[in-house]
C-alpha positions as CSV (number, residue, x, y, z in Angstrom):
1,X,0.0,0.0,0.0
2,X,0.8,3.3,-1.3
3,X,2.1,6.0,1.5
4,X,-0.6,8.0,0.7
5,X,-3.2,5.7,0.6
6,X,-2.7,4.8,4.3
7,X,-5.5,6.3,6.7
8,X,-4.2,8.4,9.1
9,X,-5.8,7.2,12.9
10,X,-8.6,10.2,12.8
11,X,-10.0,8.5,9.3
12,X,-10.1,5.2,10.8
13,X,-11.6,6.3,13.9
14,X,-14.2,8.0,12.0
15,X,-14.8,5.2,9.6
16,X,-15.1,2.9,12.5
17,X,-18.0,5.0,14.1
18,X,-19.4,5.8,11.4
19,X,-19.8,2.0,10.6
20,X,-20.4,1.5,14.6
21,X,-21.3,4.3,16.3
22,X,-21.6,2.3,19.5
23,X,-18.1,1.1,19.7
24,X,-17.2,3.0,23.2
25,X,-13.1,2.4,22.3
26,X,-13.5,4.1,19.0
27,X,-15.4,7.1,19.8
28,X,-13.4,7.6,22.6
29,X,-10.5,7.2,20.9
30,X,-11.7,9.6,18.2
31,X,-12.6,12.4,21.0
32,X,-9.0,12.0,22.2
33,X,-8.1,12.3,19.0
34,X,-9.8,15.5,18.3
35,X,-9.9,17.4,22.1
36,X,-6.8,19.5,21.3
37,X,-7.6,20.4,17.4
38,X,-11.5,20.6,17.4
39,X,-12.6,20.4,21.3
40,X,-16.7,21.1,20.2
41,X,-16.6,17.9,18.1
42,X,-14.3,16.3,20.8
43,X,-16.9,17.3,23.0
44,X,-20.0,15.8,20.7
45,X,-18.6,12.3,21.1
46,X,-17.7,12.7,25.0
47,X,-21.2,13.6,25.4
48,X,-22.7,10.8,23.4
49,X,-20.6,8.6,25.5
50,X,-21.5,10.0,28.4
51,X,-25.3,9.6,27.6
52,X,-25.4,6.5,25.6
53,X,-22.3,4.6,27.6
54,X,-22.7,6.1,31.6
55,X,-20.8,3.2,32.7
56,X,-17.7,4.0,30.2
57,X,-15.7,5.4,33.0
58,X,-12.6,6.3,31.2
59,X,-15.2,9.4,29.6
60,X,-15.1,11.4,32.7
61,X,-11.7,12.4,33.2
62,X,-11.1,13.1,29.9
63,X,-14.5,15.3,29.6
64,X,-14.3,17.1,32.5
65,X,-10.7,18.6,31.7
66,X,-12.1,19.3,28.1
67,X,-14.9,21.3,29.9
68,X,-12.3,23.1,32.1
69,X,-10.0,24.0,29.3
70,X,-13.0,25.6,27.6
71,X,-13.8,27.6,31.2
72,X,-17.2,25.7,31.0
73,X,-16.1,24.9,34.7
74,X,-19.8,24.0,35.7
75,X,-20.1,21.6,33.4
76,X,-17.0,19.9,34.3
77,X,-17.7,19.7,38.1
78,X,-20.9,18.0,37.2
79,X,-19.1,15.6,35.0
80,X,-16.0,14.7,37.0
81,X,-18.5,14.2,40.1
82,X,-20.7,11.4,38.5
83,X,-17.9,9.9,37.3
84,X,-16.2,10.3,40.9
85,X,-19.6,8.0,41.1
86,X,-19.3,5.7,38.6
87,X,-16.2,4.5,39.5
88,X,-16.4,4.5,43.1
89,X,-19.7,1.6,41.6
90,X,-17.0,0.1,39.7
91,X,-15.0,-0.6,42.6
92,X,-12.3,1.8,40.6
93,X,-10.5,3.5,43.3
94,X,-7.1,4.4,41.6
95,X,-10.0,6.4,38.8
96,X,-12.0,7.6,41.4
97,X,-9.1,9.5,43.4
98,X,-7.7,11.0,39.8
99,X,-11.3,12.2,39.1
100,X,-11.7,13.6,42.8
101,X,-8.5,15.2,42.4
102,X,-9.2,16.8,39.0
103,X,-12.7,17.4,40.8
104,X,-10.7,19.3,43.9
105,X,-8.6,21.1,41.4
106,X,-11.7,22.9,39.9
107,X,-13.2,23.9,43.3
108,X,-9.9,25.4,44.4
């Protein structure tokens, strides 16, 4: 295959959700991918996540800083708090203190 014709990871992340828009590792991957270029449509697939997948814990973190880098710091308490939650229900403790700290960060 041609140098060119290779698909750089954003097209194949998009092509995989595009083709399975429920595959939590893509999206997420494809927010990640996006967060420091294009945070509103880095945002769009945190959020589907967050609404479609609550139990994706790995969303939180990442959304909730997204939210704070764009001052929405609201929003980001509200997010990094359910998913201080959610993992504390997943019996995640090493993600539950990272989103409490990011969560004590914000309220400082």
């Amino acid at each position: 295959m041609a140098p060119e014709a290779e698909k750089t990871r954003r097209e194949f992340l998009e092509e995989t959700v595009r083709a399975n828009p429920d595959n939590t590792f893509a999206r997420y991957g494809l927010a990640m991918e996006l967060a420091s270029s294009e945070p509103a449509s880095a945002w769009g697939h945190f959020e589907y996540l967050l609404r479609h997948h609550p139990d994706y814990q790995a969303t939180y973190y990442q959304a909730g800083i997204l939210l704070a880098k764009q001052g929405r710091l609201d929003e980001a308490r509200k997010v990094l708090a359910e998913g201080v939650k959610v993992a504390g229900r997943q019996g995640n403790q090493h993600a539950q203190a990272e989103l409490q700290a990011a969560l004590d960060d914000l309220n400082d």
